[in-house]
Structure formats: C-alpha cells, structure tokens
GUTOR-826410 format. One record per residue (C-alpha): x, y, z; residue in one letter. Coordinates in steps of 0.1 Angstrom, whole numbers, plus 2048, in hexadecimal, padded with zeros to 3 digits. Example, Ala and Ser with C-alpha at 12.3 -4.5 7.8 and 13.67 -1.06 7.14 Angstrom:
<nodes>
87B7D384Ea8897F5847s
</nodes>
This chain:
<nodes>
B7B764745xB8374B728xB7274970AxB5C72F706xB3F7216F2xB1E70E703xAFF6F96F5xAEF6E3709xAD36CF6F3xAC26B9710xAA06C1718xA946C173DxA796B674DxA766BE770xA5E6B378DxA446A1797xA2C689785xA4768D764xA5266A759xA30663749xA36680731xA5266B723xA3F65A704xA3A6826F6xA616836F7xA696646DFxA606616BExA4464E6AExA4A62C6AAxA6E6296B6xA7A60A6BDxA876116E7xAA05FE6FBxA9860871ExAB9601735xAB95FE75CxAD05F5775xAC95DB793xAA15DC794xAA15F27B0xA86605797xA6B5EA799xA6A5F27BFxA676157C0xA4C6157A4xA5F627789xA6160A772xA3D607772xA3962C769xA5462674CxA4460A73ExA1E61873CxA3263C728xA4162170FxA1F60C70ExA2161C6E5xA3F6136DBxA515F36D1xA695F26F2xA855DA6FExA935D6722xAB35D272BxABF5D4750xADA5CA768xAF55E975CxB075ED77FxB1460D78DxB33612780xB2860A760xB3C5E4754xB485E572FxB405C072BxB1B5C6737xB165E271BxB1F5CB701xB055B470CxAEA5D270AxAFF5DD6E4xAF45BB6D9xAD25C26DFxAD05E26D3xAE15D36B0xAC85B56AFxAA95C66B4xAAE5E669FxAAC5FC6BExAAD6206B5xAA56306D2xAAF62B6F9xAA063371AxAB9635739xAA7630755xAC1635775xAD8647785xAFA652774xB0762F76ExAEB624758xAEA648742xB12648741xB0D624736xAF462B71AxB0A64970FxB2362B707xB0A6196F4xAFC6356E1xB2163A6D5xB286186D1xB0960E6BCxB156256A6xB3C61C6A8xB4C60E687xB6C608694xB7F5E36A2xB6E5E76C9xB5D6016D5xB736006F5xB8A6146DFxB726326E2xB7A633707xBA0627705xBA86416E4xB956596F3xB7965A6CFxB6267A6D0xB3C6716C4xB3168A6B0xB0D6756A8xAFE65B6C0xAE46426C1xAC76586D3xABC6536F8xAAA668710xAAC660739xA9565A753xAAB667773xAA3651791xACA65D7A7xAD467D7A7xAFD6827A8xB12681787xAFD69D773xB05682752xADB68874ExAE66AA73ExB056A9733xB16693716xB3468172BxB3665D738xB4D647747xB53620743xB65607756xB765E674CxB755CB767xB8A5B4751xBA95D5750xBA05E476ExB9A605760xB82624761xB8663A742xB6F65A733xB5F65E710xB4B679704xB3E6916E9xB226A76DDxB0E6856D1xB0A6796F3xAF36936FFxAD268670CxAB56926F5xAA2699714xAA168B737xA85688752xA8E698779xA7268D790xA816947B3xA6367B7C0xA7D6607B9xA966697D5xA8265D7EDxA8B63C7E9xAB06417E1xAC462E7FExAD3649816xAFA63C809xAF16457E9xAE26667F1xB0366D801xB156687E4xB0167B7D0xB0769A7E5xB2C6967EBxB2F6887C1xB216AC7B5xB306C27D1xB516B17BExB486B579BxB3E6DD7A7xB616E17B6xB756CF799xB6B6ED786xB6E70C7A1xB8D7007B3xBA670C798xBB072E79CxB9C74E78FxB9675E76DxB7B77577DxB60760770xB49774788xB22761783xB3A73E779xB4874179DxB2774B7AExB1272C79DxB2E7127A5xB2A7247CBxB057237CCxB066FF7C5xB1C6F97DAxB0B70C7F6xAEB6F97EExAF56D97F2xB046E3818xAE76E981BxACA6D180BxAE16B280AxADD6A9833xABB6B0832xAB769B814xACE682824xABA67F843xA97682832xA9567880DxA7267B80DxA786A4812xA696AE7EExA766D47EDxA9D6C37FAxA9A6AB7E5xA926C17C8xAB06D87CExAC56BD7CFxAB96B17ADxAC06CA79CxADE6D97B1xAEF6B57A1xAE56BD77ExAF16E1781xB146D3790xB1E6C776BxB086CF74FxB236E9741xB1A70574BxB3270D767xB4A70175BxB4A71873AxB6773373BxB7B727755xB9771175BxB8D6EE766xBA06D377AxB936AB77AxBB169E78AxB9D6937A5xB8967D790xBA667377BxBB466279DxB936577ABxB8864378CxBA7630793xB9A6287B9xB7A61A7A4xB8F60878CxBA15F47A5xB8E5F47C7xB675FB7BCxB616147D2xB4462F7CBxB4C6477B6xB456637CCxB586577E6xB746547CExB7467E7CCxB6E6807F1xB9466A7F7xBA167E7E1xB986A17DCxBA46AF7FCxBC869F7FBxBC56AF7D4xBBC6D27E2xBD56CB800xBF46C47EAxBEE6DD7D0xBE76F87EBxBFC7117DDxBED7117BBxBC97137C9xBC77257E5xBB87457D6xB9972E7CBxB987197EBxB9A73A7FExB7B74A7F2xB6D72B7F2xB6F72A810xB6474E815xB457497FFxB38729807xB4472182DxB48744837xB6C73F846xB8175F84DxBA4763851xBC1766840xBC175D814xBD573D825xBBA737841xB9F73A831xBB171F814xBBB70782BxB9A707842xB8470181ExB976E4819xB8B6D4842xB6A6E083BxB646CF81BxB736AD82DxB576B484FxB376B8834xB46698823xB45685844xB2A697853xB17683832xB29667840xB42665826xB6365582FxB80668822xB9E64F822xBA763580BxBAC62182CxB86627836xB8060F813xB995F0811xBBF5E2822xBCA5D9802xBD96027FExBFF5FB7FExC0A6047DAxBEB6107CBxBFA6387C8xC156237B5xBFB60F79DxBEC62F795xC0964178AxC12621776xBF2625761xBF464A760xC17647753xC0B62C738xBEF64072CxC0465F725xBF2671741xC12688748xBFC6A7752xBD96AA75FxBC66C6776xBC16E7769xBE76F1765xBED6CE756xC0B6CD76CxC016AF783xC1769577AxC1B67077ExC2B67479CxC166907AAxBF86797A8xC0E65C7BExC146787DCxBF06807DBxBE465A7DAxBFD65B7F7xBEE67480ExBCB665805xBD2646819x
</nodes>
C-alpha cells in the first residue's frame, strides 16, 4: 500500500425528513445565494422545503445552472454573488449544480485576469467562498468531495479544478428525493459511480486489502440496488443504498494508498465537450474499450474483479476478459448504450480531435502508469465507435 494522507471535512446528513435541519447548519445572519438547476425542484416539493429552512436568513435565488455545468452561466450567478455581498451558498441539485458552485466559491474569491484560468492552469483553492448542498441526484459523489468540472460551450471544452477549499461544509442526503428522479437519470447515476469506483480499483495491486474490498462492495451494491432502484424509485431501502453507495464511490476514501487511473474520464469529458452527451454515458463508451486495449496492464485487477464481484472462474485471462463483457451487460441491462454510434453520425474524426487537444494541452501521459499517450487515446476513441 502507498502512503497516503486523508481528511474529509463535509458533514453528512443522511435520511429522511433532513433538509429542514439546514438553517442549524449556516450561520446567523449570512447572507445565502441558493443555486438550482432547471426547476425540476419546485415540482418535487424540495424547493418549498428549502425555502421555509432559509425563512431566517437574508437569501438570494439563482437558477437555470444546466448539467454540465456552462462557464458563461456561472458568471451570471458570480455577478450576483459580488453585487449582493453573498457570503454563503446553498447548492441545491445534483452534481452539476454543486460542481458549479465549487467554481463560484473559487471564483468569488479569484484575484486573477478570469477565473477560467483556474480551470485552464489547473489553480488549486486552498480557501473558498462557503457552501453547503442540498443533494436532490445521486451520481458524481461532488456532495463530499472537493473536485468539480466546468465546460465552455463557446471552446468546446470540459476541464477539472479542485483543492481542499472546495469541500462542502456539510451536505443534506434525503433518499426521499429519488423518487422523482427520471429513470434516465437514475441510470446514469448507477453506471457514473460504478465508473468513478472502477477508475480507482482497475489499476493493478499494491495489496491494499480493505481499499480493494470497499471499492468491491460498492461495486457489488450497486449490481444489486441500481435495477431495483431503476425499476422502482420509490424503493426507500434501494434508494438509500444507492445514495450512499454514490457518495462512497468518490469521497477519498478508496482511493487513498493506491494507484489511480481517470483516463477514462480524461476521454469522456471530451465526448461532453463536443457532442453533449451525459456524462455517465461518456465512461460507459469508453471504459470498456480503455480496459480492452490496456488488457495486458490490467488484467490482474480485472481478473479478480471479476472473481469478487461477478464471480467468474477460469483462467487469470478468463476471468479478465469476461469482467470486461460483464461490466458492458449491467451497463445495457440499465439501458446504457455503449457506442459512440448509439449517440450521434457526426463520429468520423473525433479520436483525431481528441488527440489534437490532448496533444495541445501537454497531456503526454495519463492513467495510472502515465503512459497513455496521444496516440493511445485516438486507438481507444477508435474502438469506442
């Protein structure tokens, strides 16, 4: 095992009835900017139960972030947050909306030219603007951990920023809320944490015995809450699970002392970038083809992965190559397509386009080797397809 240091600083606040214990988590007389996505949160009732928690404090709206959270939207909500003295935020939303105020606590902050240099130089925040979160779609884990991502219509792109400032000071898991959650998002949040899980077990080992055996009973949860929950969101006890199986997938801890990869999210934020399909999906095109061409350098992972979680037997090879068709039958079985094809015509060249802007950002070696090159990343675009 690698060494390795860990501090998570977000509170939790898990189950049912908990959003209305949000006013104890703020301090007095804070001026909050609540932020929302499309509305979908005045239909489901949880706006309603937001707004009576902030009835004591001098609060501000701002909605309409989309998912993939749009740079030039953000700098709407950063002009609020200047002109009314906002000192404390409220994401209400799924992933999009909390890695959206992540930006904003960074950028409220931000003393440089733009703040879209944060995301394009890659800036660490040590010290943020303060937000807690109000989790209403369970998927990217960005409720506990201090990472975010950021796209650019007007450049096409999808780039990371992080740091220890951008953890949420506490955030609010009522599982109640899934059951309103469309059944294509539901999907994606299954197959989006089942992907961040594996981005950080699919390496090769460093007998990181309990790492390996969380990542796997994450993984082996969501086989087997995610169709239930997928079929029935009202299932409480599924729903639950999955919840917190998604905040588990990347709040740190597993992947402490071990190697990590993020190759396949490297490629699929370019898939966002220039063809706006779901995130998840993104890992679900990708991943396989990832595991696929780089067989030889995970196989001892995939292999007891497949052991462990699908209980496959056979040969260290066998086993390897059968977790790889497993992993692409639960993504479709969630009704996942797994083919750039399955998404848009307009493919020709695109493994091309992305090894262009890997090549331009100095992105000469990603994945956990940081061997996968340029043209690496075009052959598995390729076989993605």
């Amino acid at each position: 095992m690698n060494n390795f240091e860990f501090q998570n600083p977000t509170k939790l606040i898990f189950g049912k009835g908990q959003i209305g214990t949000l006013a104890n988590e703020i301090p007095a007389n804070s001026r909050v900017l609540m932020l929302y996505g499309g509305g979908s949160i005045k239909k489901n009732g949880i706006y309603d139960q937001v707004k009576e928690a902030l009835k004591g404090f001098t609060h501000f709206e701002f909605g309409g972030i989309p998912a993939n959270p749009e740079y030039e939207v953000l700098m709407k909500a950063l002009a609020v947050i200047k002109a009314e003295k906002i000192d404390y935020m409220l994401a209400v939303g799924g992933g999009s909306v909390i890695d959206g105020v992540k930006f904003l606590a960074s950028a409220a902050l931000y003393n440089g030219d733009t703040p879209w240099d944060i995301l394009k130089n890659k800036i660490r925040t040590f010290e943020g603007l303060p937000f807690g979160t109000v989790l209403t779609l369970p998927a990217t884990g960005s409720e506990m951990n201090s990472g975010s991502v950021i796209t650019r219509a007007e450049t096409k792109e999808k780039l990371g920023m992080g740091g220890p400032g951008l953890f949420p000071k506490f955030s609010i898991l009522d599982p109640e809320v899934i059951k309103s959650i469309p059944k294509r998002q539901i999907a994606n949040g299954v197959v989006d944490a089942f992907n961040h899980v594996l981005e950080q077990y699919i390496t090769y080992p460093v007998n990181a015995n309990l790492q390996d055996r969380i990542s796997e009973s994450i993984l082996q949860t969501l086989v087997e809450v995610g169709p239930v929950v997928y079929e029935d969101p009202t299932n409480y006890e599924a729903g639950a699970n999955f919840m917190w199986s998604c905040t588990m997938a990347l709040n740190g801890l597993i992947q402490k002392g071990v190697p990590t990869d993020w190759a396949v999210h490297a490629m699929g934020h370019e898939l966002t970038a220039l063809y706006g399909i779901d995130h998840a999906r993104t890992l679900a095109i990708i991943g396989p083809n990832h595991y696929q061409y780089n067989f030889e350098k995970k196989k001892e992972k995939l292999a007891q992965y497949g052991e462990r979680v699908w209980g496959l037997t056979g040969t260290l090879e066998e086993k390897a190559k059968a977790a790889i068709d497993k992993t692409v039958d639960f993504f479709h079985s969630m009704e996942v397509k797994t083919n750039l094809s399955a998404y848009t015509d307009s493919f020709d060249g695109t493994a091309q386009e992305i090894k262009e802007r890997f090549i331009k950002r100095n992105w000469v070696g990603i994945g956990e080797h940081k061997d996968i090159t340029p043209d690496d990343v075009e052959k598995i675009v390729e076989l993605s397809y």
